[in-house]
VOPAGU-2260 file (C-alpha; in pm, 1 decimal, decimal comma):
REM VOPAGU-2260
SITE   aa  ch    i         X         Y         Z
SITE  UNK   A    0       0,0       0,0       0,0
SITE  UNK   A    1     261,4     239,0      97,6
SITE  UNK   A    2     420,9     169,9    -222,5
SITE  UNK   A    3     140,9     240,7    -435,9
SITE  UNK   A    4      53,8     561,2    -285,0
SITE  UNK   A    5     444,4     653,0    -328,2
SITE  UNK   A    6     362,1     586,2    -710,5
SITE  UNK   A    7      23,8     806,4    -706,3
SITE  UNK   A    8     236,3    1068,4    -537,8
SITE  UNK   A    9     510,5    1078,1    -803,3
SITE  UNK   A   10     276,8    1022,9   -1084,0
SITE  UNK   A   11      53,0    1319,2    -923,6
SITE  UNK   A   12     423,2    1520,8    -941,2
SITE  UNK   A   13     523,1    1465,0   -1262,3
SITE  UNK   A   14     160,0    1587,0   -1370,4
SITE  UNK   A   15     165,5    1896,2   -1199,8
SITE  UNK   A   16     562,9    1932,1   -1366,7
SITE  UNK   A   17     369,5    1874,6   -1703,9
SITE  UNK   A   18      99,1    2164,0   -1613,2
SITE  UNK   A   19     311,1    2436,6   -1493,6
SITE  UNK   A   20     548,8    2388,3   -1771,1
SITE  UNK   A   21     252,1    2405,3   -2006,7
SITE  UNK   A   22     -13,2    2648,1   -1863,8
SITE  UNK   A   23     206,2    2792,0   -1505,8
SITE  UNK   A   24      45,3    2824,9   -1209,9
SITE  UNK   A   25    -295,1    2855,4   -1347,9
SITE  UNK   A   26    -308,7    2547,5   -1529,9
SITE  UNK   A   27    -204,1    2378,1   -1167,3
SITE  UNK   A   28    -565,2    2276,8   -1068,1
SITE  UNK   A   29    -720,4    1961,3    -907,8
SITE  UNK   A   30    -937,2    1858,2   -1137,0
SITE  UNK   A   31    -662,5    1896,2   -1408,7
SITE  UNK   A   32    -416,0    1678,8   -1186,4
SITE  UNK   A   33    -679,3    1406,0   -1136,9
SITE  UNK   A   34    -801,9    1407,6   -1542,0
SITE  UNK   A   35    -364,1    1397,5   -1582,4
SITE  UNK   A   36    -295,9    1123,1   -1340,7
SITE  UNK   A   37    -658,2     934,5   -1401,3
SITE  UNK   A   38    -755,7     967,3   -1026,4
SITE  UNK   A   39   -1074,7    1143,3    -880,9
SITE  UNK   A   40   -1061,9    1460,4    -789,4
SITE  UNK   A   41   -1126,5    1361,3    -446,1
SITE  UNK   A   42    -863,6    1150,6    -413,8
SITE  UNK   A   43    -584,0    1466,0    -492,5
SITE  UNK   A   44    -680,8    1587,8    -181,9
SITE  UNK   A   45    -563,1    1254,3     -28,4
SITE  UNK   A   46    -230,6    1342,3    -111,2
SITE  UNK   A   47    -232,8    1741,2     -76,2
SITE  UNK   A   48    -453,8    2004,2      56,8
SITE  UNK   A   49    -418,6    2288,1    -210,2
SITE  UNK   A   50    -231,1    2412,8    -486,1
SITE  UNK   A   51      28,6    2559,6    -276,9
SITE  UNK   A   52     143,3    2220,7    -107,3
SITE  UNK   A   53     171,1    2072,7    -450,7
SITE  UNK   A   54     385,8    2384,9    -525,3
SITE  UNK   A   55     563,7    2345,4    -190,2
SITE  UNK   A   56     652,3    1963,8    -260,5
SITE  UNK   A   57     757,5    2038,8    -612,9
SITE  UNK   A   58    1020,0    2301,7    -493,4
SITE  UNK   A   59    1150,0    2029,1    -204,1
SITE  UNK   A   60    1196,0    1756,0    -472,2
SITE  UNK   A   61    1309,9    1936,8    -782,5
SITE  UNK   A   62    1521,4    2256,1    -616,4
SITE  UNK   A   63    1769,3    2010,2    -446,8
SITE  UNK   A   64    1814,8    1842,8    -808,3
SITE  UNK   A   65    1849,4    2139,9    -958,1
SITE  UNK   A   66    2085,7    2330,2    -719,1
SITE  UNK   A   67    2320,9    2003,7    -776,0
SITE  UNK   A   68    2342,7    2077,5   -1136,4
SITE  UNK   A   69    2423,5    2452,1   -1073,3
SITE  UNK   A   70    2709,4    2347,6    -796,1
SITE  UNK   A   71    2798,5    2054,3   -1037,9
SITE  UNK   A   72    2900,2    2306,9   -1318,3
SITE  UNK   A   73    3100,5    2542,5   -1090,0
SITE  UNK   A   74    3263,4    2264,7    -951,5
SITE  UNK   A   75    3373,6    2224,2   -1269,2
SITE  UNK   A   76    3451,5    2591,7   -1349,2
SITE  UNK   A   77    3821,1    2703,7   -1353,5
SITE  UNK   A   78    3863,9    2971,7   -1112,6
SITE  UNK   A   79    3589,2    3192,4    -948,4
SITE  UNK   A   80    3549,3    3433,2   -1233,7
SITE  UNK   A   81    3459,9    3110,3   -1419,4
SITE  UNK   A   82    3239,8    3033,0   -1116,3
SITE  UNK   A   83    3041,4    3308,5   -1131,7
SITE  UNK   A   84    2927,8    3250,1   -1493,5
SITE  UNK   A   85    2840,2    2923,1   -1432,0
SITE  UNK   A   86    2638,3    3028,6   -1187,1
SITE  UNK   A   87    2446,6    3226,3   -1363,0
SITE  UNK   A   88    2469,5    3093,1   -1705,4
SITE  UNK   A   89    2366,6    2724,3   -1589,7
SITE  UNK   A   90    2063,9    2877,3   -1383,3
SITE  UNK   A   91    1952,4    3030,0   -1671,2
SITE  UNK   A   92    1983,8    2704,3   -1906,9
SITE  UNK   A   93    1738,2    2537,2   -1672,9
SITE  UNK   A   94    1493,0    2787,1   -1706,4
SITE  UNK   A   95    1304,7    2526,0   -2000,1
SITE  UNK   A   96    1379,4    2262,0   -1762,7
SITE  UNK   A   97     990,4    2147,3   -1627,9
SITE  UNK   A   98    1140,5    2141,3   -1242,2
SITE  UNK   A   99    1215,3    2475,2   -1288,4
SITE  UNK   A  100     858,3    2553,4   -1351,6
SITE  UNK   A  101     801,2    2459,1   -1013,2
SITE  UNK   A  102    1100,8    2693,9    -867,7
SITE  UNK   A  103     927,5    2980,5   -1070,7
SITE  UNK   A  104     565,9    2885,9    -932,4
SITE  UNK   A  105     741,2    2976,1    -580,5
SITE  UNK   A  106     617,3    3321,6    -618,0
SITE  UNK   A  107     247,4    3218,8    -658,1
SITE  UNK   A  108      54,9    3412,0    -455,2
SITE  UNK   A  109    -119,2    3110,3    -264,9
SITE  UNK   A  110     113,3    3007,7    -160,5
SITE  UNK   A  111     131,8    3022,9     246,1
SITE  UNK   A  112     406,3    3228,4     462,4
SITE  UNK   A  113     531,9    2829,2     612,5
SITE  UNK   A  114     554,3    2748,1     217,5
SITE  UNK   A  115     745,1    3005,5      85,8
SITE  UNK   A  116     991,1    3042,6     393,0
SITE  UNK   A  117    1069,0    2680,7     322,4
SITE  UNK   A  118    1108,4    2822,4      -7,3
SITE  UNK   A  119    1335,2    3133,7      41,8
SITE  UNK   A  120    1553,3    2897,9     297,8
SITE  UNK   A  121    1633,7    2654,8     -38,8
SITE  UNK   A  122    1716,9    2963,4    -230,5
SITE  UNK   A  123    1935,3    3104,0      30,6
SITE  UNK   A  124    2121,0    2753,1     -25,7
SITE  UNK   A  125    2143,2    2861,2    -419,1
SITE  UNK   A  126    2293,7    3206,8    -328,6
SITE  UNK   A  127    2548,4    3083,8     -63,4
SITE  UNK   A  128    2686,2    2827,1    -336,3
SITE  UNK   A  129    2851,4    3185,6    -497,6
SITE  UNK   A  130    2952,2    3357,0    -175,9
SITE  UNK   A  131    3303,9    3192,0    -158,2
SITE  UNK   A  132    3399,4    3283,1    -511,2
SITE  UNK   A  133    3302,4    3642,4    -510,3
SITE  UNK   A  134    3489,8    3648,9    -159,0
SITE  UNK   A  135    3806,6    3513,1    -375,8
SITE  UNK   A  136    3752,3    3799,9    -602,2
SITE  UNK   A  137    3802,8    4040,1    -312,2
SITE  UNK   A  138    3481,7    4131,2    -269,4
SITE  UNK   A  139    3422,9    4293,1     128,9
SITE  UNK   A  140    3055,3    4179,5     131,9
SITE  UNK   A  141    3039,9    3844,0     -63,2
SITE  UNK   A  142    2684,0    3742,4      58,6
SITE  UNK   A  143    2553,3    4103,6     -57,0
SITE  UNK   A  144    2677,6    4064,4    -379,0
SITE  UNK   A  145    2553,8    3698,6    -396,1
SITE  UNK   A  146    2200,7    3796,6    -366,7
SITE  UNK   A  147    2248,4    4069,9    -578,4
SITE  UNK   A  148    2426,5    3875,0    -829,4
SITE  UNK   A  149    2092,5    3618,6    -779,2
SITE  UNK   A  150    1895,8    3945,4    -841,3
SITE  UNK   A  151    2048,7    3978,9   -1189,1
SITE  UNK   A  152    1984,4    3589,7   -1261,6
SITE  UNK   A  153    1633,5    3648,1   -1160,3
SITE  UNK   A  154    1569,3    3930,1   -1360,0
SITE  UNK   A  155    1674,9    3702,5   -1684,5
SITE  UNK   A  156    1462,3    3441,2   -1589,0
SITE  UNK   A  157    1134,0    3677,6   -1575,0
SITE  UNK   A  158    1276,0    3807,1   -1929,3
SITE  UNK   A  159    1332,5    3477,0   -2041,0
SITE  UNK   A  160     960,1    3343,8   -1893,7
SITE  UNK   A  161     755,2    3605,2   -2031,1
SITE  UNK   A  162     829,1    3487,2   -2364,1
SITE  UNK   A  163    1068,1    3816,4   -2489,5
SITE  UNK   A  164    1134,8    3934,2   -2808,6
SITE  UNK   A  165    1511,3    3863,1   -2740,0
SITE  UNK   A  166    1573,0    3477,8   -2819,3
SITE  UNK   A  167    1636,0    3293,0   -2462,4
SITE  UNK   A  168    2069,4    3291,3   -2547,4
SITE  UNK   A  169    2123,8    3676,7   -2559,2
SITE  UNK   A  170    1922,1    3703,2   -2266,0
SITE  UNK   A  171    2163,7    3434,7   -2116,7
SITE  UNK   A  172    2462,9    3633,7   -2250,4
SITE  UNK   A  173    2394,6    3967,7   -2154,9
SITE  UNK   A  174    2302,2    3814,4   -1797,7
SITE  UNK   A  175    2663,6    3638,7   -1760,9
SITE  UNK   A  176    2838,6    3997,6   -1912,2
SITE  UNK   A  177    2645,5    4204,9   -1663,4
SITE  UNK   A  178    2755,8    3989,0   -1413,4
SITE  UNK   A  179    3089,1    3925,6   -1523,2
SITE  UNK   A  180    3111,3    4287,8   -1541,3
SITE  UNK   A  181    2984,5    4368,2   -1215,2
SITE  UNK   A  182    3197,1    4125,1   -1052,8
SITE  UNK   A  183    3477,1    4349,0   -1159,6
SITE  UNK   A  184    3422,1    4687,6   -1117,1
């Protein structure tokens, strides 16, 4: 049994990954999840109690996974210039990405204040995976520029949802140089 409702629970995920990346946060209904997943509408609320906790579980699964492929790449990354535009660059890659629908879907505004301080606690994991390099380029306030550097990448993504005139890669690049930039002067 537990099994089984481990399966609903995952298939009832990967359905609400399918309608935020198709419709956002106002395709995200009940009666869409149970007509995606074949289960009565009823039986959604088994598993959550609103749209919000759907949101809320989405971000707890998929921001981990994604924060590993953002650390992954700077790992990589020769020297913390190099770090910083993997940071943002990579970020910004996963924008199509359908668990990044749910990261975006964070600022919903259903969502309760538990839910998105859960939230802002997983992105203040995200912004302290920069701090050390801009503190090896000499900046004096590392975490400050972190979360202003974060402010940039956030910025891009909003451009880069909304469907802009600019194709998704100059958004990308002019992100990284404005970064890149800043991180300099």
């Amino acid at each position: 049994m537990a099994e089984h409702r481990s399966m609903q629970r995952a298939a009832l995920l990967d359905a609400a990954r399918t309608l935020l990346s198709e419709g956002g946060t106002e395709a995200l209904t009940f009666p869409a999840l149970a007509e995606r997943t074949g289960l009565a509408r009823s039986s959604v609320y088994e598993y959550f109690r609103s749209r919000a906790a759907v949101v809320e579980e989405l971000c707890e699964v998929d921001f981990p996974v994604w924060a590993a492929e953002v650390a992954s790449v700077m790992a990589a990354a020769g020297g913390p210039e190099a770090q910083v535009e993997a940071y943002v660059r990579t970020q910004l890659e996963l924008v199509g990405d359908r668990r990044h629908r749910a990261v975006v879907a964070i600022s919903a505004s259903e969502l309760d204040a538990g839910a998105r301080e859960k939230i802002r606690a997983a992105h203040g994991g995200l912004i302290a995976m920069i701090v050390e390099a801009l503190a090896d380029l000499g900046h004096s306030r590392p975490r400050l520029a972190a979360m202003l550097l974060q402010g940039v990448v956030d910025a891009a993504v909003r451009r880069i949802e909304l469907g802009a005139a600019e194709p998704p890669a100059d958004i990308i690049d002019a992100a990284v140089s404005m970064a890149l930039r800043g991180i300099r002067g």
